[in-house]
C-alpha positions in Angstrom: 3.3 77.1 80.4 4.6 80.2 82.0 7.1 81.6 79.5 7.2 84.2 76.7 5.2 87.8 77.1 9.4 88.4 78.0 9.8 86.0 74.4 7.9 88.1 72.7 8.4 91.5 74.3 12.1 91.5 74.8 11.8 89.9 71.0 11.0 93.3 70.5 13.1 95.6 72.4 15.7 93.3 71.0 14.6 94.1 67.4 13.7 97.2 66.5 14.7 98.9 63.6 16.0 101.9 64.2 18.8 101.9 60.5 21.2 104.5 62.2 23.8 102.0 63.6 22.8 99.1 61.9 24.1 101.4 59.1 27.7 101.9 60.9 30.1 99.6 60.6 30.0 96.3 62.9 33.4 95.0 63.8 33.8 91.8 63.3 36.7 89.6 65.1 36.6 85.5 65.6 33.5 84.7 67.4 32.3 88.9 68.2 30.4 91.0 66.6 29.9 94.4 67.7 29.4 98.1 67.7 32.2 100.5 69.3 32.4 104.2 69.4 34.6 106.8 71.0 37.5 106.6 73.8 37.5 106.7 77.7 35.6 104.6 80.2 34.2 101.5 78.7 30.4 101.1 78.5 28.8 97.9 77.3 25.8 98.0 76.4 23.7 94.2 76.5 20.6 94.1 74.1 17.2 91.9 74.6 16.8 89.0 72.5 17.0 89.0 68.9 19.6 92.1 69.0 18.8 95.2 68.4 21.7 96.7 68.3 20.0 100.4 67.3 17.5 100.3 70.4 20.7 102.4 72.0 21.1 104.5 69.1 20.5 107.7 71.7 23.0 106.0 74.3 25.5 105.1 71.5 25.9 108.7 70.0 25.4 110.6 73.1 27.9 108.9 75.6 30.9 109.0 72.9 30.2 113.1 73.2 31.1 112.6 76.7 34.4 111.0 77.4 33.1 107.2 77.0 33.9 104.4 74.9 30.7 102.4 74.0 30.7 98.9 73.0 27.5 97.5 72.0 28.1 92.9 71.3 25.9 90.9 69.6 24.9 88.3 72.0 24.9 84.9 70.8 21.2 84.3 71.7 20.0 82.1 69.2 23.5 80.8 67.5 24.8 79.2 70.6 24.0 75.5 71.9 21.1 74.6 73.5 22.5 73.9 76.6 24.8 77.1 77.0 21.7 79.0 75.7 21.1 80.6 79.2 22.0 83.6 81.3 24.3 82.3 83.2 25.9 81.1 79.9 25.0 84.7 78.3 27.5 86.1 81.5 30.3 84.1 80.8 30.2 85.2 77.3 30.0 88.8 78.3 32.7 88.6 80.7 34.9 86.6 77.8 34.4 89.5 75.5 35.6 92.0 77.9 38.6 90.4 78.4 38.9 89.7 74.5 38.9 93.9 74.3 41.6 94.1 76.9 39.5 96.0 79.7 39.8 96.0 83.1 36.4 97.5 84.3 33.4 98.2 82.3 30.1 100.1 83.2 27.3 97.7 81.6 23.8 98.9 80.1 21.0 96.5 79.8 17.8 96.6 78.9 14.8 93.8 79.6 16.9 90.1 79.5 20.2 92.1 78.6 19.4 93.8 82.3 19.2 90.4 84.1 22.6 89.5 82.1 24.6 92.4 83.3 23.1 91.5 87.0 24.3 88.1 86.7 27.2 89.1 85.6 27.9 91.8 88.0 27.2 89.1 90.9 30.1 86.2 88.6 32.4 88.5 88.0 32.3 91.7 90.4 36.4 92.5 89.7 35.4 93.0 86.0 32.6 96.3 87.2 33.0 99.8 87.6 29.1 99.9 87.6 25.2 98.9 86.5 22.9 100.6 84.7 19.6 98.6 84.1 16.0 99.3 82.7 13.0 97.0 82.6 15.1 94.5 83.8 14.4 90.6 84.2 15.6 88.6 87.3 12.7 89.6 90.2 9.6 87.8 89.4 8.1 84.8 87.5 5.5 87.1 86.5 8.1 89.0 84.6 8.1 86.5 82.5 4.3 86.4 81.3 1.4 84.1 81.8 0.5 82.9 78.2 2.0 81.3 75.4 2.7 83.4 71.6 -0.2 81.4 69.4 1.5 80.5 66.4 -0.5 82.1 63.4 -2.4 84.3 66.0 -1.3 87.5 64.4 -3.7 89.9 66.2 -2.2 88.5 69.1 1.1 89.1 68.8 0.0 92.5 67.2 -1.8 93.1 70.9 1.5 92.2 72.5 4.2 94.1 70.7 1.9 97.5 71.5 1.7 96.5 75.0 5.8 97.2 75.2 5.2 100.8 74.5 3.8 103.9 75.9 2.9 104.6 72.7 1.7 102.0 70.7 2.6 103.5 67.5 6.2 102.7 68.2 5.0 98.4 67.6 5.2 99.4 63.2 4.2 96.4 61.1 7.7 95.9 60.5 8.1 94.9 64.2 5.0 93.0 64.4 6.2 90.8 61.1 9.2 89.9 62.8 8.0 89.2 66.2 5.0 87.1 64.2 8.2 85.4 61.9 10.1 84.4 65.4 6.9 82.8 67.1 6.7 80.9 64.0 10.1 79.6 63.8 10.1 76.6 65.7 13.7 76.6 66.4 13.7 80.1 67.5 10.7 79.4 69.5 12.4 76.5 71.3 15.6 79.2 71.9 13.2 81.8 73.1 11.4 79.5 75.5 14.7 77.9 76.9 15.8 81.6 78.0 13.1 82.2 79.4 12.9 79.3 82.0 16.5 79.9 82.2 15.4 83.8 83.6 13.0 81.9 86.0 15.4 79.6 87.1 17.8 82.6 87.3 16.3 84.6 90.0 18.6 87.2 91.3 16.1 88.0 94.9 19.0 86.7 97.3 21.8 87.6 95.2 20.9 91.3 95.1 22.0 92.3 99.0 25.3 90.8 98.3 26.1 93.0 95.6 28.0 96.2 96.2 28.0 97.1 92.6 26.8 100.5 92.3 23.5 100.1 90.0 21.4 102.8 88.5 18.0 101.8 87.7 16.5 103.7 85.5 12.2 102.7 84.7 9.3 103.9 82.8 6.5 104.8 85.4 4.4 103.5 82.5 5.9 99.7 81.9 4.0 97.2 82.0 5.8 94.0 81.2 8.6 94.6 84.5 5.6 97.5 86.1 7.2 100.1 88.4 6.9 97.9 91.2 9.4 95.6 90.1 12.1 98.6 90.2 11.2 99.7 93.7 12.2 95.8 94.6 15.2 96.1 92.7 16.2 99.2 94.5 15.4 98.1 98.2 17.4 95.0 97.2 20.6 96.4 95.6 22.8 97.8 98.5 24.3 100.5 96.3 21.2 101.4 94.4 19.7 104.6 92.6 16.3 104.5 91.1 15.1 107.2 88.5 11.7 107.3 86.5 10.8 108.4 83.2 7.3 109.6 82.8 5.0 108.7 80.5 7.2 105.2 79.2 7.2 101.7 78.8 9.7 99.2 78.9 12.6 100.5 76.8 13.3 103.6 78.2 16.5 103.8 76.4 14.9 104.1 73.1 11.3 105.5 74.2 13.2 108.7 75.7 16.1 108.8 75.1 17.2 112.3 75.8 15.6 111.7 79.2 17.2 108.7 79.9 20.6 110.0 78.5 20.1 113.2 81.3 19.7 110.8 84.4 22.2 107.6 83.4 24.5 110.6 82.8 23.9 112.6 85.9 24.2 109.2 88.0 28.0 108.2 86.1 29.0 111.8 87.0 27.6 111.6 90.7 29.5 108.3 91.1 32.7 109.5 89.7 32.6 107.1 86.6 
């Protein structure tokens, strides 16, 4: 059953703890939830699963600094019906909640399964992009999506997995562990997880990417090992208006592994592309 090392390690760059905008006020308006902070050029920003909204706690206070409005939504990964509990579904919500806030073009940030949103998105609904930013994004390969199941009770394993995200596997705390071991154990959750991720399979993006004139910065870790470097170098040849930038020494969530780094180059490449 070829499902969830994304379950389980998008579970985590969808879930760490980082207080500092968990701790700032969410907005909270009919069906969205969400973080917003500053004025000018919308970015929205699309989490993993599980959302962690303060994975983009570098973004979200640097980019504000900078003449842009960032918008970070909770996605609606594990409250929405079975059956819209998919990426294209996940799309149609993000493009719904932009035109809830009234904009006409957004740039949109994802990371891991929030990546192969925004892609999917960019390809349903191309009038609502200014441009892409993704990083150890889903959508390429099957493999992407891992080769072994989460063994409920195994903790060791899911201890082995949640290190494997990082450069440094000191970032995978017990607290992150915990809740990656709570979600394998939660049957409905489990179900949820392991719907999304044959929805990513089913979801590949290979012959969508040459049609899409979106300009897309990819930004990777040289050092990631659940979407490996390989994966971006496809991503680039694919994408018509693509550029590709690594991070050195970095796993899967660049965003919040370096963020001062990533916050140089995703910066850099807005300026270069006059947005």
């Amino acid at each position: 059953m070829k499902a969830v090392n994304l379950s389980i390690k998008s579970y985590i760059c969808g879930n760490l703890k980082c207080h500092t905008i968990m701790e700032k006020v969410l907005k909270k308006e009919g069906r969205y939830t969400y973080f917003e902070s500053g004025e000018g050029t919308p970015i929205v920003i699309l989490h993993g699963l599980m959302g962690g909204l303060s994975n983009f706690d570098g973004v979200a206070n640097y980019f504000p600094e900078k003449g842009y409005k960032v918008i970070i939504p909770e996605l609606p990964i594990y409250t929405q019906n079975i059956l819209k509990t998919n990426v294209k579904a996940f799309a149609k919500f993000v493009k719904d909640f932009i035109t809830y806030k009234g904009f006409d073009r957004v740039i949109l940030l994802g990371n891991s399964l929030g990546g192969h949103i925004g892609l999917y998105h960019a390809k349903m609904y191309p009038e609502k992009m200014l441009g892409l930013v993704i990083t150890g994004s889903s959508g390429l390969y099957e493999s992407a999506m891992g080769d072994s199941y989460p063994r409920r009770g195994d903790y060791d394993y899911i201890q082995k997995k949640a290190e494997a995200v990082f450069y440094d596997p000191k970032i995978a705390t017990k607290e992150i562990i915990d809740e990656v071991y709570s979600m394998a154990n939660d049957r409905i959750k489990l179900i949820k997880t392991l719907t999304i991720a044959k929805s990513a399979i089913r979801h590949n993006m290979a012959k969508d990417l040459p049609k899409m004139h979106i300009p897309t910065c990819i930004i990777w870790g040289k050092n990631d090992t659940v979407t490996p470097p390989d994966v971006a170098e496809e991503f680039h040849k694919l994408l018509p208006h693509s550029s590709l930038y690594w991070i050195d020494k970095c796993g899967h969530a660049a965003m919040m592994e370096r963020p001062e780094e990533f916050n140089e180059l995703m910066h850099g490449w807005l300026k270069e592309s006059h947005l």
